[in-house]
C-alpha positions in Angstrom: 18.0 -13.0 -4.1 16.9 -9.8 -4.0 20.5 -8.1 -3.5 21.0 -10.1 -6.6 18.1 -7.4 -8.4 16.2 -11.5 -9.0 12.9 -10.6 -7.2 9.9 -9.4 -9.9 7.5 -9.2 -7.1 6.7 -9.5 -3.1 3.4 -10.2 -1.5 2.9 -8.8 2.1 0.7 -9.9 5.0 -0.1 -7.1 7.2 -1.3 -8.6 10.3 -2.6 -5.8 12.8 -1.0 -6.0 16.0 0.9 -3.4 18.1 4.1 -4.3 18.7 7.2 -2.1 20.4 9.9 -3.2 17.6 11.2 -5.8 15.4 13.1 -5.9 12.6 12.6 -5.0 9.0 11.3 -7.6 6.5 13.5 -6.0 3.6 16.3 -5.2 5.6 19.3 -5.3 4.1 18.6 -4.2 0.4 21.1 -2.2 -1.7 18.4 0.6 -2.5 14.8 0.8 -3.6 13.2 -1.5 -5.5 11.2 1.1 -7.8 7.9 -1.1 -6.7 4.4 -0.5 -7.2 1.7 -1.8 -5.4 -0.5 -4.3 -8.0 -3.0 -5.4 -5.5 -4.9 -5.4 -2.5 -6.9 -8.0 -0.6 -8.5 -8.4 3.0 -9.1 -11.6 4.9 -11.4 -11.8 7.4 -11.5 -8.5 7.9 -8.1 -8.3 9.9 -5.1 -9.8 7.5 -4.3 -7.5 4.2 -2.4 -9.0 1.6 -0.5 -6.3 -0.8 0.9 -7.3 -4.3 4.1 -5.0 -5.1 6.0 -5.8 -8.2 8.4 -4.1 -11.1 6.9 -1.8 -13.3 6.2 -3.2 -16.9 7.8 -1.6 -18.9 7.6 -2.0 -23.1 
């Protein structure tokens, strides 16, 4: 969907652990997604969850 420029927003959980690789979430996009972070919010201290989404524009 999002090749397909059909995603108006992604929410991330950031879970803190050290890790020696992996691969990207987002991999594979065309080019940047012009996104800005909407919001921010921590659970229990350890999870964060991050609102990005298109910029409004009028």
């Amino acid at each position: 969907m999002a090749e397909r420029d059909l995603v108006d927003a992604y929410e991330i959980y950031v879970h803190p652990v050290a890790l020696g690789g992996g691969e990207s979430v987002l991999q594979g996009l065309p080019a940047r997604q012009g996104l800005t972070l909407t919001g921010a919010r921590t659970f229990d201290g350890n999870v964060v969850k991050l609102e990005y989404g298109r910029p409004i524009t009028v």
